[in-house]
N, C-alpha and C positions, 0 to 999 in steps of 0.2 A: 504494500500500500504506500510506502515511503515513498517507494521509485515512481510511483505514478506522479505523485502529490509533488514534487520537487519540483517541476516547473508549473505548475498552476502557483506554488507560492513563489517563487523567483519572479513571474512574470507582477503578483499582487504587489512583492514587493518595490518591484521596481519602478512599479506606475504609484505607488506613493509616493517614494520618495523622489522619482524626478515628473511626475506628470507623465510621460509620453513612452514608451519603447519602442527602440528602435528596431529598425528590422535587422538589424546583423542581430539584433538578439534574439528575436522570434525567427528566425534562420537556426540559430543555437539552438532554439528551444524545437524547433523542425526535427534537427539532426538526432537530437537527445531522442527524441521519443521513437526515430526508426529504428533505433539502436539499442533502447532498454530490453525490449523482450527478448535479445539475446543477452545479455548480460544478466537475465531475471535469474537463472538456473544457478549459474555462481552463485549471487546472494542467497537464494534459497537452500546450495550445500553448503555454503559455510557457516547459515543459521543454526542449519539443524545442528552440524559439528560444534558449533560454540553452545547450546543449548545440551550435546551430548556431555563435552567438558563440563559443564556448568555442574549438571546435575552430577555422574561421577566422582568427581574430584573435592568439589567445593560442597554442594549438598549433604549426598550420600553420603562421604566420604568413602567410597567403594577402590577406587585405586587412587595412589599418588603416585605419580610418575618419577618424584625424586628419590623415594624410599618405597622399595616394595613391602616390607615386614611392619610397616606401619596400614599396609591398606588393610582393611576388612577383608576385599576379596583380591587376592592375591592370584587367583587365575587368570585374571583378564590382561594377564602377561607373556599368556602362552604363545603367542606368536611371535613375540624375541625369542620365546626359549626354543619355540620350535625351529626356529631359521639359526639359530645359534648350534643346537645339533645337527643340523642337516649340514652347515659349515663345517661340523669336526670328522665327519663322515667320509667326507671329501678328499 
């Protein structure tokens, strides 16, 4: 909803404070909106991902990345440990 809303208030605030916008700026604000819905997919994985962090780490306290014998759940590690013996294997 941000991305949408970004230039509808760009455009409000600009015609307060100068009266008038110009068209290189509504050109800008043109280009901005052909462009977001690609750009939409990134912000929506990196929400979910900081939303994932948020709640593991910081919430739950389910894993800390700094100390593993500190977390609750200390599984949610297995995929260093698994790439780390497949490394010794080798």
């Amino acid at each position: 909803m941000i991305v949408d809303i970004i230039p509808a208030i760009t455009r409000i605030l600009i015609s307060i404070s100068w009266g008038h916008v110009s068209e290189e700026v509504k050109s800008h604000i043109e280009l901005y909106d052909s462009i977001k819905d690609t750009f939409k997919p990134v912000l929506y994985a990196a929400s979910a991902w900081l939303s994932w962090i948020i709640l593991f780490q910081n919430i739950f306290k389910l894993y800390n990345s700094r100390a593993d014998e500190t977390s609750f759940a200390p599984y949610t590690d297995r995929v260093s440990i698994l790439a780390d013996s497949l490394d010794t294997r080798s």
